[in-house]
C-alpha positions in Angstrom: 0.0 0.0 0.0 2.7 2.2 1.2 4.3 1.6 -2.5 1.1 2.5 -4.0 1.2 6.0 -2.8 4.4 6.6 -3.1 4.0 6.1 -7.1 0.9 8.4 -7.2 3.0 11.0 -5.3 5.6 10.5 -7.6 3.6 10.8 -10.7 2.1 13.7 -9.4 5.2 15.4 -9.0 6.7 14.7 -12.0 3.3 15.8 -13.6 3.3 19.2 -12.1 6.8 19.5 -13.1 5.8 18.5 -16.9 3.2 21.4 -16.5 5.5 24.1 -15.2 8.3 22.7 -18.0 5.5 23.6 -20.8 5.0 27.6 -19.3 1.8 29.8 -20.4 -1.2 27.8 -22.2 -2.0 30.9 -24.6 -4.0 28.0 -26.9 -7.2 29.3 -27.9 -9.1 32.4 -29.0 -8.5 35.7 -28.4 -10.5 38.8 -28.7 -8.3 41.8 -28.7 -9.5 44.7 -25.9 -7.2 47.9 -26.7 -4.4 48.2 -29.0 -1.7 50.6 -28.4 0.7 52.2 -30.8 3.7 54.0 -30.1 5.2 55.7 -32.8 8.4 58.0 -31.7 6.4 60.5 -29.6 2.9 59.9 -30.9 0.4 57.5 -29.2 -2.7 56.1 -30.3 -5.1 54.0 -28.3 -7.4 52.0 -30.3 -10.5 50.4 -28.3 -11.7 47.0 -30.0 -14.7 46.9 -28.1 -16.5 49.5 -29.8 -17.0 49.9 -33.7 -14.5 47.3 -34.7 -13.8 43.6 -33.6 -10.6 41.4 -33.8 -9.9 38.0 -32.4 -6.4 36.0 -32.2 -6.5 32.4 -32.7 -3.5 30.2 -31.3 -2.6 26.3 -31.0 0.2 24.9 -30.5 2.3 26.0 -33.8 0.2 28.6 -35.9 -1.6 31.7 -34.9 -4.0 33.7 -37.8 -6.1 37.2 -36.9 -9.2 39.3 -38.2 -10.9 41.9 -37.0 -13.0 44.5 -39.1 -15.6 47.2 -38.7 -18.9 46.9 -37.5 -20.7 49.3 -39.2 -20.9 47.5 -42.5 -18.9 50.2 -44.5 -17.8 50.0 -47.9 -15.9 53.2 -47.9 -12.5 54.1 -47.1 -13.5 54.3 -43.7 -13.8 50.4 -43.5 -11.1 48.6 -41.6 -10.4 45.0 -42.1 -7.3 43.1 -41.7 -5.9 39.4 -41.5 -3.1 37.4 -41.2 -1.3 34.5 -40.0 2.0 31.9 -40.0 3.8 30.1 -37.1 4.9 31.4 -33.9 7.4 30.1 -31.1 6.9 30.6 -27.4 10.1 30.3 -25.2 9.2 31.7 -21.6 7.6 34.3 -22.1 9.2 35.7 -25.6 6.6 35.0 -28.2 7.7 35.6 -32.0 5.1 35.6 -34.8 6.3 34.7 -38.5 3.8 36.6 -40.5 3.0 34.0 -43.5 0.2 35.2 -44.9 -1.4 39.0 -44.5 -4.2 41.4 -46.2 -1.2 43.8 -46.6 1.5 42.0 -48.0 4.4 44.1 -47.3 4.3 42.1 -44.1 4.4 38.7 -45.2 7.5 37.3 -43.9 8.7 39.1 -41.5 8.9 38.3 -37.4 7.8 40.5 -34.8 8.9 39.6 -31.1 6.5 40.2 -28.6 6.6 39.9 -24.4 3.8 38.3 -23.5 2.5 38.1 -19.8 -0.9 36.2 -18.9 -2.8 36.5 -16.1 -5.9 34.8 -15.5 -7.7 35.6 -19.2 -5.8 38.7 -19.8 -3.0 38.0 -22.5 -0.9 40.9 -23.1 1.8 41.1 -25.5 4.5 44.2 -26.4 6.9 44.4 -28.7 8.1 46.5 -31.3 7.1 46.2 -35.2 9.4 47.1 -37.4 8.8 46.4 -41.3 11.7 47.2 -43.2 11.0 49.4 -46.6 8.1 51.1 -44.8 7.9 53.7 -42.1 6.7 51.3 -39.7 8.7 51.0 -36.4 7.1 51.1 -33.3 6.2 49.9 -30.1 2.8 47.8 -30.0 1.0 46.9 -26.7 -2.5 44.4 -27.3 -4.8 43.4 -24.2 -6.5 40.4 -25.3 -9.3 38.0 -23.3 -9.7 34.7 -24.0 -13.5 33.5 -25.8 -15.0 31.0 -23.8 -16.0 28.6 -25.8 
């Protein structure tokens, strides 16, 4: 008997140390809160939650977005936008390969992001920078996980 709970304890442990070996779940689907750009000294806050959605899908290997407008716009004020590739997570560094995007001046590049997540709060900054263009900045995105 004494045996038998000495190889559930072990299991256990080595279980728990399996889980901590494997670091943040961020599997699953992601609706992005705020958006934050930093460009030299300007700042722009953009609010998801209101007049345009986007979501984040992740598992284990690939990650893809889209978000547009909600007001059904077929004007140059509509906003849509959507991408994806492969991404690696090592701690908490988290590095996108952008495969495939509606702008395609993006395509293959990686951005580098530092991602914390607590409870169903992911949040991830990082600085784009697209070479050829004008884009380099820092980028800050609060996201909460979609229950299924």
């Amino acid at each position: 008997m004494r045996k038998e709970i000495l190889y559930v304890l072990l299991y256990l442990v080595m279980a728990s140390c399996k889980q901590a070996k494997q670091g943040l779940d961020i599997s699953g689907t992601w609706q992005l809160q705020t958006g934050t750009l930093i460009d030299k000294k300007d700042t722009k806050v953009t609010d998801y939650l209101h007049g345009k959605r986007f979501i984040k899908i992740l598992n284990g290997s690939h990650f893809a977005f889209m978000g547009h407008d909600l007001g059904n716009t077929h004007d140059s004020t509509a906003f849509f936008s959507a991408g994806g590739g492969r991404y690696t997570l090592k701690d908490s560094l988290y590095t996108e390969h952008l495969e495939y995007c509606n702008d395609r001046v993006w395509e293959n590049h990686d951005f580098q992001f530092v991602i914390s997540l607590i409870g169903d709060t992911l949040i991830q900054k990082g600085i784009e920078n697209v070479p050829g263009t004008n884009v380099s900045r820092v980028n800050i995105e609060r996201y909460v996980r979609v229950n299924p």
